[in-house]
Every structure is written in structure tokens, then in C-alpha cells.
C-alpha positions as CSV (number, residue, x, y, z in Angstrom):
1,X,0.0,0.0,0.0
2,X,2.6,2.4,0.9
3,X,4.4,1.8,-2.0
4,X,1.3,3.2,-4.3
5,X,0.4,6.4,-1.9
6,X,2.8,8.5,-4.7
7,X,0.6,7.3,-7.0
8,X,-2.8,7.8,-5.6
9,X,-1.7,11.2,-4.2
10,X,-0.8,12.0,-7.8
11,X,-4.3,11.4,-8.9
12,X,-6.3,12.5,-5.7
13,X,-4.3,15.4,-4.4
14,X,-7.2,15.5,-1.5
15,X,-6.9,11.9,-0.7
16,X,-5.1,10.4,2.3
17,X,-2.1,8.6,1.0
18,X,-2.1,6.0,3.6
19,X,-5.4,5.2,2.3
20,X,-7.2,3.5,-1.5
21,X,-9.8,5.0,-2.8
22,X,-13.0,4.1,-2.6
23,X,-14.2,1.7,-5.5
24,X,-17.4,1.7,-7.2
25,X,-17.1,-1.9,-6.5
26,X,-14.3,-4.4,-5.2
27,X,-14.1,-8.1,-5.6
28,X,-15.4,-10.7,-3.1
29,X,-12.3,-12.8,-2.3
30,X,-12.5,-15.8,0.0
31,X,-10.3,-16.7,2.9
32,X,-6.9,-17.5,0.6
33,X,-6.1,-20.5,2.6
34,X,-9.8,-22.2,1.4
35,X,-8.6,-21.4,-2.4
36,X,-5.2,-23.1,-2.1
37,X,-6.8,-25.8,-0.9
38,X,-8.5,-26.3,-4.2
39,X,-5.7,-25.3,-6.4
40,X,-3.3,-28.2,-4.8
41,X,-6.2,-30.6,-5.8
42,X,-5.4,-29.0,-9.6
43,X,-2.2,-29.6,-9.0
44,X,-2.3,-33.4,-7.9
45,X,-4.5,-34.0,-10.7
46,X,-2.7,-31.6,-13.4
47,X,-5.7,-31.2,-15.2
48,X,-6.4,-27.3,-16.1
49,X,-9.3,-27.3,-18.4
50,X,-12.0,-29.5,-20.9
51,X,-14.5,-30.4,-18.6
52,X,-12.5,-30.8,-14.9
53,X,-13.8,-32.4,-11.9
54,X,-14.1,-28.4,-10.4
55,X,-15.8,-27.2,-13.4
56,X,-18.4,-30.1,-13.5
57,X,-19.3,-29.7,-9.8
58,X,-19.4,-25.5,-9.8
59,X,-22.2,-26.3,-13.1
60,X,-23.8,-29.2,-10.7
61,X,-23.9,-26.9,-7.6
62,X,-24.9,-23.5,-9.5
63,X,-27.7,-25.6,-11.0
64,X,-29.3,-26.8,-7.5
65,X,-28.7,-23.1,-6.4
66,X,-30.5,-21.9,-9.3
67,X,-33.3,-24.4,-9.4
68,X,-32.8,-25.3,-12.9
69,X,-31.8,-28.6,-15.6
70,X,-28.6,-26.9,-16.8
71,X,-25.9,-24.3,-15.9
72,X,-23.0,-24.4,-18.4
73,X,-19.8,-23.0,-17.4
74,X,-18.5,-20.4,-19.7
75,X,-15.6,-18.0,-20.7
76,X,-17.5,-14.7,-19.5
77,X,-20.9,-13.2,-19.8
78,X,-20.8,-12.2,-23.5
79,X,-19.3,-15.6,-24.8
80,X,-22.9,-17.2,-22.7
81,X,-25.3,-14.6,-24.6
82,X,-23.4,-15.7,-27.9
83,X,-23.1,-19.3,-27.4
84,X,-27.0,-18.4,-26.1
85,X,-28.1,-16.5,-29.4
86,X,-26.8,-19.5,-31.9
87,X,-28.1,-22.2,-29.5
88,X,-31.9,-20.8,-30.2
89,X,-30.7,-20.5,-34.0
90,X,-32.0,-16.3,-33.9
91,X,-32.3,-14.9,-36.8
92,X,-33.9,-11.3,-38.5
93,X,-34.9,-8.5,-35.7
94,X,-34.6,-9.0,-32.0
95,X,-36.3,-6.6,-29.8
96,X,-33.8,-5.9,-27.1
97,X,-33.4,-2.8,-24.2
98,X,-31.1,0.3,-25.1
99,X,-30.5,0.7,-20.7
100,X,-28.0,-2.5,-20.3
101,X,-24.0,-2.8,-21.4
102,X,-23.0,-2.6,-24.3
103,X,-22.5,-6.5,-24.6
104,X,-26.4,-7.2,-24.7
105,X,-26.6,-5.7,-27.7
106,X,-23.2,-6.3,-29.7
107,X,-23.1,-10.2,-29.1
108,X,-26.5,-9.6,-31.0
109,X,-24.6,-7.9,-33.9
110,X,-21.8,-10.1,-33.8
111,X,-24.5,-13.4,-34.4
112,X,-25.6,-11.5,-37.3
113,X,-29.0,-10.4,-35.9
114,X,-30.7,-6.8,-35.8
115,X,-31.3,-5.7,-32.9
116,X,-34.6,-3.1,-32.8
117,X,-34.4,-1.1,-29.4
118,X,-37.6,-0.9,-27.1
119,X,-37.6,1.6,-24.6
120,X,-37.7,0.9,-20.7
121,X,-40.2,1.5,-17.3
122,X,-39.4,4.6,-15.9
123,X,-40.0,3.2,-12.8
124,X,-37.8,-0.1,-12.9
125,X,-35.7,0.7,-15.3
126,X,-36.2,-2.6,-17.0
127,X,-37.8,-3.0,-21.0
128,X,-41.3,-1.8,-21.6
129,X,-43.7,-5.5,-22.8
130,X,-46.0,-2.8,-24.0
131,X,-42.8,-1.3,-26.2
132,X,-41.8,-4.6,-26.7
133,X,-45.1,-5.4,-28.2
134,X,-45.2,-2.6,-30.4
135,X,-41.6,-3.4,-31.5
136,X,-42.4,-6.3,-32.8
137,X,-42.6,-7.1,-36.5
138,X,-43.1,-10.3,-39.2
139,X,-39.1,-10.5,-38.6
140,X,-38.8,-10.5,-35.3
141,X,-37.7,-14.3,-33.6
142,X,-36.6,-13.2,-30.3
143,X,-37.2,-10.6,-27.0
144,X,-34.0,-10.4,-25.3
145,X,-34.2,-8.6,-21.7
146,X,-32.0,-7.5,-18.8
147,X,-32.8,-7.7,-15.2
148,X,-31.5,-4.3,-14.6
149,X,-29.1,-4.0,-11.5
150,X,-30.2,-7.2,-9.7
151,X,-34.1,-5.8,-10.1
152,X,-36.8,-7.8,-12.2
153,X,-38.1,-7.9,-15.4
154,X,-41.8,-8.1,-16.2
155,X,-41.2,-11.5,-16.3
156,X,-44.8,-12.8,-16.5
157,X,-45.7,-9.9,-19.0
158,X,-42.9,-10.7,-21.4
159,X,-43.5,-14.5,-21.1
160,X,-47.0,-14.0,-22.1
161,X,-45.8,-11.8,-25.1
162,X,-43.1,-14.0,-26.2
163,X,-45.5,-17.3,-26.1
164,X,-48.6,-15.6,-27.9
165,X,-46.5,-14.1,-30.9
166,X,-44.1,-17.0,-31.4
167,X,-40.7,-15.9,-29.9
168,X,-37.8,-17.0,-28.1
169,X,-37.1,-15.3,-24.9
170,X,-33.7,-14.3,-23.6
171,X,-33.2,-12.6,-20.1
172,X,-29.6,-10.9,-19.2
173,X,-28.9,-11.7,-16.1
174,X,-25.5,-10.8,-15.4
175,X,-26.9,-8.8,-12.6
176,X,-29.5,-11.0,-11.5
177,X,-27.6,-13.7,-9.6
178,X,-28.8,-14.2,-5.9
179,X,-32.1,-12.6,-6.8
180,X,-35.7,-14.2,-6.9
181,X,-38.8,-13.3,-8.1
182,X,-42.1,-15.2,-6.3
183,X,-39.5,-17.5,-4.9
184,X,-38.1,-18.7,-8.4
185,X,-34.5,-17.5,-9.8
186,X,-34.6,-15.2,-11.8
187,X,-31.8,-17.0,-14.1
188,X,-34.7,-19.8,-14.5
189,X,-36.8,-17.4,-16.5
190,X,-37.3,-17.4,-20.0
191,X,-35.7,-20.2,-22.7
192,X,-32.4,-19.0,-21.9
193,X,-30.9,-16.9,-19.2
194,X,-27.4,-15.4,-19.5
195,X,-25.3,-14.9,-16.0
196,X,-21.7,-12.9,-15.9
197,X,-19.1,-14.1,-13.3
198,X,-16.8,-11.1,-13.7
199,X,-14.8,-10.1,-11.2
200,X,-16.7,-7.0,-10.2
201,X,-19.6,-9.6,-10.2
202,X,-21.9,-10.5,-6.8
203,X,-21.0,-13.7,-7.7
204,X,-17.8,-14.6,-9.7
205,X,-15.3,-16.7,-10.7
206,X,-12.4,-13.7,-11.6
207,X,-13.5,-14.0,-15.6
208,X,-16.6,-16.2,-16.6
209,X,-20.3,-17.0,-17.2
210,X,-22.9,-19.4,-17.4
211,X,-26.0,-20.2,-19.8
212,X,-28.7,-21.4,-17.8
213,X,-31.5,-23.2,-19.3
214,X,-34.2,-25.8,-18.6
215,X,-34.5,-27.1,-22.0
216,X,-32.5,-30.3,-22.7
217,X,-31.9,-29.6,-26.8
218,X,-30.7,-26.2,-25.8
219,X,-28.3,-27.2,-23.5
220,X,-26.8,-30.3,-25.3
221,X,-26.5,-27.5,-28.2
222,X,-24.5,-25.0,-26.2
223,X,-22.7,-28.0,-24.8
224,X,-20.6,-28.4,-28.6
225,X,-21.2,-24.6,-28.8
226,X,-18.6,-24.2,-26.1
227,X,-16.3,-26.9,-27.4
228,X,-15.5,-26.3,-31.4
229,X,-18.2,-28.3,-31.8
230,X,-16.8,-31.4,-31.2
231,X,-18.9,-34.4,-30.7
232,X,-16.2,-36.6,-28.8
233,X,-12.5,-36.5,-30.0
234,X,-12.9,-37.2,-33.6
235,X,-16.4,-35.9,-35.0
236,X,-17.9,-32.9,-34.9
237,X,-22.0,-31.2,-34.0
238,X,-21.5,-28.5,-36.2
239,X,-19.9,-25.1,-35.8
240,X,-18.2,-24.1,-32.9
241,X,-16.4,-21.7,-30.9
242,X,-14.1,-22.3,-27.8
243,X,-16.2,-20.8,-24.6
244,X,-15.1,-23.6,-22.1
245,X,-13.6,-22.3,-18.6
246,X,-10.7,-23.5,-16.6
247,X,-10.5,-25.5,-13.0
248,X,-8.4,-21.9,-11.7
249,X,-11.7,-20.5,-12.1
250,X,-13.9,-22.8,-11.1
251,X,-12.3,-23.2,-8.0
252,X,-13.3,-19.5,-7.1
253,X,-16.3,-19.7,-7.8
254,X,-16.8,-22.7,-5.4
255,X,-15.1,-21.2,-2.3
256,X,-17.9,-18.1,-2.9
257,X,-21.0,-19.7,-3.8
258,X,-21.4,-21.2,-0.2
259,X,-20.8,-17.9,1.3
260,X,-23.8,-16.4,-1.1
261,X,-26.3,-15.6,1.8
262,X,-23.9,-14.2,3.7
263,X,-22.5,-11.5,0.6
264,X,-25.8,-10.6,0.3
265,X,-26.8,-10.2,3.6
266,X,-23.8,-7.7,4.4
267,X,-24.8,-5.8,1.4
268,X,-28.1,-5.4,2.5
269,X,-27.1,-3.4,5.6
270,X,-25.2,-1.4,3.8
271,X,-28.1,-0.3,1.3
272,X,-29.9,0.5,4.2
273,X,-27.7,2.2,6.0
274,X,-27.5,4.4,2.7
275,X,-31.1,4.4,2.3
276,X,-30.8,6.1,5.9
277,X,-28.9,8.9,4.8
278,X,-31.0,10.1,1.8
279,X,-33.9,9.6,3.3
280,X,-34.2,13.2,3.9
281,X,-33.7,14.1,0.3
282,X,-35.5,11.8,-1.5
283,X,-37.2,14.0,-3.8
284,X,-34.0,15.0,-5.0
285,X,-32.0,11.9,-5.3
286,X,-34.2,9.1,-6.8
287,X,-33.7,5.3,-6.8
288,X,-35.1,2.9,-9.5
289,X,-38.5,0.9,-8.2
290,X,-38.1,-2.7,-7.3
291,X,-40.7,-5.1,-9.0
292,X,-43.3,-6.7,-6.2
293,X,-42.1,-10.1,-5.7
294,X,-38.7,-9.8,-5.7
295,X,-36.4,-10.7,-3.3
296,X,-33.4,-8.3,-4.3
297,X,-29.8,-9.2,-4.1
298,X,-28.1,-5.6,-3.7
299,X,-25.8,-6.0,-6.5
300,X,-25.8,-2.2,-7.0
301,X,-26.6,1.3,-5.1
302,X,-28.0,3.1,-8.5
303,X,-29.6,6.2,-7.9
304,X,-31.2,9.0,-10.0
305,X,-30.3,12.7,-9.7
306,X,-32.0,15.6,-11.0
307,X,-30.5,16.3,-14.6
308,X,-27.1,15.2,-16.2
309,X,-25.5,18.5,-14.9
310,X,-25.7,17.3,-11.3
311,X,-24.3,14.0,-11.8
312,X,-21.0,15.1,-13.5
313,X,-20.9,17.4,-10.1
314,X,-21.4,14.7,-8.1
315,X,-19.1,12.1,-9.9
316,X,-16.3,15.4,-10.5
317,X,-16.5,16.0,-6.1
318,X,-16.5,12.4,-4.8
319,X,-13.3,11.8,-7.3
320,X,-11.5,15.1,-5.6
321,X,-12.3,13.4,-2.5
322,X,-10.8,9.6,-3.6
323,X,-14.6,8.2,-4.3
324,X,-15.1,6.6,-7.1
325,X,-18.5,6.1,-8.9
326,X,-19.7,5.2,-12.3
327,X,-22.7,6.3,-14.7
328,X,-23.7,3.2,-15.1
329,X,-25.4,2.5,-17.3
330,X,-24.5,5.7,-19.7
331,X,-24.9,6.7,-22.6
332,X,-28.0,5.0,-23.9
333,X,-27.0,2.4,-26.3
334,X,-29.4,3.5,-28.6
335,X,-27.2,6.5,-30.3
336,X,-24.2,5.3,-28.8
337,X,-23.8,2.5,-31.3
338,X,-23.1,3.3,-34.9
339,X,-23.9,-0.1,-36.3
340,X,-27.8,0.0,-34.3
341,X,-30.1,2.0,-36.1
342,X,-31.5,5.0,-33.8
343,X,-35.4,5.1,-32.3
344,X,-37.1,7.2,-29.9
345,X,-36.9,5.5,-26.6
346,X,-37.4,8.6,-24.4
347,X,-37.1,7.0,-21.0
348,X,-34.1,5.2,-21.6
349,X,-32.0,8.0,-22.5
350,X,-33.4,10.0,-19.5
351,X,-32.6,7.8,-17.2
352,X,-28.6,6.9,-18.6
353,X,-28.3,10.6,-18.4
354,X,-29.4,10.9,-15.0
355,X,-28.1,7.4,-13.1
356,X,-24.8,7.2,-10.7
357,X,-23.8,4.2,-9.2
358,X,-22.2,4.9,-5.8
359,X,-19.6,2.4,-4.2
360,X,-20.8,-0.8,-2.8
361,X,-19.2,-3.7,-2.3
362,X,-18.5,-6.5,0.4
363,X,-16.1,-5.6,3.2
364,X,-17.2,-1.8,2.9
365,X,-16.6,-0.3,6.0
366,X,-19.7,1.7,7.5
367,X,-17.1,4.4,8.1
368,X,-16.5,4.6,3.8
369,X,-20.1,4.2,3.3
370,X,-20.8,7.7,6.0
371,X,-18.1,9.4,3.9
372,X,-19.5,9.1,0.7
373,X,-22.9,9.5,1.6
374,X,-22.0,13.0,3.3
375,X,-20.4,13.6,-0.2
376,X,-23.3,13.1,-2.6
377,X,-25.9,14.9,0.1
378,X,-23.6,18.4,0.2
379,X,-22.8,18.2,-3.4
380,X,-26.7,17.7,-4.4
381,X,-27.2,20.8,-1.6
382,X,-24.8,23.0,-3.3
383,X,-26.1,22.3,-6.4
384,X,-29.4,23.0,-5.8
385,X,-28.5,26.4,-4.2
386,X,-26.7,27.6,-7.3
């Protein structure tokens, strides 16, 4: 530490330089002694990769946590909504949500589909099924949704869409691990679901993903997906790509997952104790509206300030003071991309302009958490004086 206070004094001249800033985010590590333990079992066995003992037991054991058939064990979060896009054979338009990252939407380019933008609930944050309906054309074969910071999709209204007019369903939910919705997963929604284990992740495995499914064909298809397409050593399924993960990786994700209740837990008191703070100012610092039925997982403290003009002030004071936060999720994607043709989606764009995420993360002291919440509360008050 000491040897990078030069370098963090160089970029926060306010900061302590006995101290690191404060991260939008850290990762979740687990006691380092538990992880060794695993990797001298990879050593013993000096098997790294295709298909290890750690890798099929993290897919066995995220698939009971889940509640679901299948949990496949990929390379990150945009290889699973690839691998998930070709699986369901998607072709034409696929109505999508311009409020997610940027990944949701390029993987969709990249398997040569069109994505046609819907916008979002200004409440939730999450895609419009009345947009998504109206979206929707002769070429359309698929909706493809996010569960937006950990909170729900109109699950049941999208379901009913996508069955009535013929489509395959995909739900992003790289920020939807830990969460529930009337008691079911909300990774067990829809044909496919799509998780993220990236670092920064509630849940992760340092790089990696999963594609969940309760659909036999599907999985056996993103089974040869993952693996060149191979069909034991010497034939080959079809077309392939390589999006299998390592036993290094696996092995993190199995020293976390048991600790899952307790992540979540911790970062539950912390929202709270934020939730505390603004609840004085609430008409001026807004926060998205949780869906009824869900049982939240906290991935994310998001909240909405007044205009785009107050949130550069905020982000610009809490980085003089060694805070770090993130507009997240901004721009819009729809005018950000140049390969996505532009529509109106009003909502979304207010909202991208107007969202902050402020640091949260396990192992956040209460002490951090006072500190930046007296940040955003003077900066929002000086603001609004001006």
C-alpha cells in the first residue's frame, strides 16, 4: 500500500495517502487458505481445463442453487449470450433494451441479428412489454431482456408476449444472480438466461459465465457450442467456438458460492444504511422501483439525480475526495452505437443521463459508506443552491 500512496496522491491530491480509494465496486475474495486448498487438488490431478472435476461440480452446484436442468460454465458473460443467441438459432430483428451494457446488444450484432431497441419502465428501469409489443414485426424471432441492477423484469408480462406471438425469450442476467422473483430464480426465467461471473460480479469466478436453461436440446446444443463443436474427439456437432472455462476459475467460484447468503446479507445493511442517509432528500435523489415479488440481491446502489448537470458534479466532487462512482449505465446504447439504427426511446435516455452508481461492495466499512454518503448529500445541496 505504501508503495502506491505516490501514485494515488498523484491522482487524488485531497486523498489520504495512507489510504485507497474508494471503488465503485471491489471483488469478493475468499479466505486465501480455502482457495489453495483447491488449487493443490489442480495440481495433484494436473488437469487445467475441458470439462475438470471443479468445473463439472461449480455447473452441478450453481444448477441446484438456481433451481434449474442446466448451468454451463462459460468464458465470461458475453461468450454465454453468444453461445446463447446460436443455441436458439435467432435470426432477423430481435427486440432488445437500449438501458444495459454494451455487450447485450453487440453479441446480437456479432451473431448477425438486428437488434430493434424498445424503450424501458421509468420506474424499474427494465424493458417496456408494452414497447416490446409494439416493436415487434413479421421479422422478429426473439425478446431479449435484462434484469436491470439485480431488479426484475416483467417476467410474466414478457412470457406471455413472447409465447402468444411466437418468440424465443432471452433474459440478461449478469446482474440477476442471488435474486428471486415469487421464490423462483430469476436465471430460470425465460428459454435461456445469461449470468456474468466477472470479477466486479456479486458472484464470480475472476472472468466467466454461465448459460442457464431448462431445455434439454438447448443445453446439449451449447454443450458443442462451447467446445469447437466437437462431438467426442474425432467428429464434430456442427460449428463451434471455444467458450469452455478453466479449474483456476472454477475453484473461485466454489469457495464463494457457499458464502452467497452471507454476501448478500452484508450488502443489504449497507443499502440500508444508505437508504438512511438520503432519506431526507428523496425528492431529490431518486432510486429505481423494485418489481413486487422480488427478493433483491443488492448488486448495486444506483440512484437518479435531477439532470445530467448534477451528476458530472457529483461524480467530478467524490473523485476530488478519492470516491469513485460510475454512470452506469451511460450513454443509452441507442445512439451510442453506430452499427444500431436510432429510435425514440425517451425513457431510456433520461434515465442513462441521470443514473450514478455509488460504491458498494462487500467488506465496505460503515465508516466509507458515512463518507460518501455526506459527499453526494452536500454536493446535491450545493447544487441546488446555485
Amino acid at each position: 500500500m505504501t508503495k502506491l500512496a505516490p501514485v494515488i496522491a498523484s491522482v487524488f491530491p485531497e486523498a489520504p495517502t495512507s489510504a485507497l480509494p474508494i471503488t465503485v465496486t471491489r471483488p469478493t475474495l475468499p479466505p486465501f487458505e480455502e482457495y489453495v486448498e483447491l488449487l493443490r487438488g489442480i495440481w495433484s490431478r494436473n488437469q487445467l481445463t475441458n470439462a475438470g472435476p471443479l468445473v463439472v461440480e461449480l455447473e452441478r452446484q450453481l444448477a441446484e442453487f438456481l433451481g434449474v436442468r442446466h448451468c454451463l460454465f462459460v468464458t465470461n458473460g458475453t461468450i454465454a449470450l453468444q453461445l446463447a443467441y446460436r443455441a436458439l438459432e435467432l435470426r432477423g430483428e430481435v427486440v432488445t433494451t437500449p438501458f444495459s451494457y454494451v455487450a447485450t446488444t453487440s453479441s446480437l450484432v456479432w451473431e448477425a441479428c438486428a437488434p430493434v431497441f424498445a424503450d424501458i419502465e421509468a420506474g424499474t428501469l427494465t424493458i417496456s412489454p408494452e414497447r416490446v409489443e409494439a416493436a415487434i414485426t413479421p421479422r422478429t424471432s426473439a425478446i431479449v431482456a435484462t434484469h436491470v441492477y439485480g431488479n426484475a423484469c416483467d417476467v410474466n408480462a414478457l412470457g406471455e408476449v413472447a409465447r402468444r406471438r411466437g418468440l424465443r425469450l432471452v433474459y440478461d442476467a449478469a446482474h440477476a444472480f442471488g435474486a428471486s422473483f415469487d421464490g423462483r430464480a430469476l436465471a430460470a426465467f425465460g428459454d435461456v438466461a445469461t449470468l456474468s461471473f466477472h470479477a466486479t460480479k456479486l458472484f464470480h469466478t475472476v472472468e466467466g459465465g454461465a448459460v442457464v436453461t431448462d431445455d434439454d436440446e438447448i443445453a446439449r446444443r451449447v454443450a458443442y457450442l462451447r467446445n469447437f463443436g466437437h462431438q467426442g474427439q474425432e467428429a464434430f456437432q456442427g460449428l463451434g467456438i471455444n467458450g469452455k472455462n478453466s479449474e483456476v476459475h472454477a475453484a473461485m467460484g466454489l469457495c464463494l458460492l457457499p458464502r452467497m447468503t452471507e454476501i448478500v446479507a452484508e450488502r443489504r445493511v449497507l443499502s440500508q444504511r444508505y437508504d438512511d442517509h438520503f432519506a431526507a432528500i428523496r425528492d431529490a435523489l431518486g432510486r429505481p422501483v423494485l418489481r413486487a415479488g422480488l427478493t433483491y440481491n443488492y448488486a448495486y446502489y444506483p440512484v437518479l439525480l435531477a439532470d445530467a448537470a448534477e451528476v458530472v458534479e457529483v461524480q467530478r466532487r467524490c473523485a476530488e475526495a478519492n470516491v469513485l462512482t460510475r454512470r452506469y449505465f451511460y450513454p443509452s446504447l441507442c445512439g451510442a452505437l453506430p452499427y444500431v439504427p436510432e429510435v425514440a426511446v425517451p425513457v431510456a435516455r433520461d434515465a442513462a443521463s441521470r443514473v450514478l452508481c455509488l460504491p458498494l461492495y462487500t467488506g465496505m466499512s460503515h465508516a466509507a459508506l458515512d463518507y460518501v454518503a455526506s459527499l453526494v448529500q452536500a454536493t446535491i445541496a450545493r447544487h441546488e443552491s446555485q
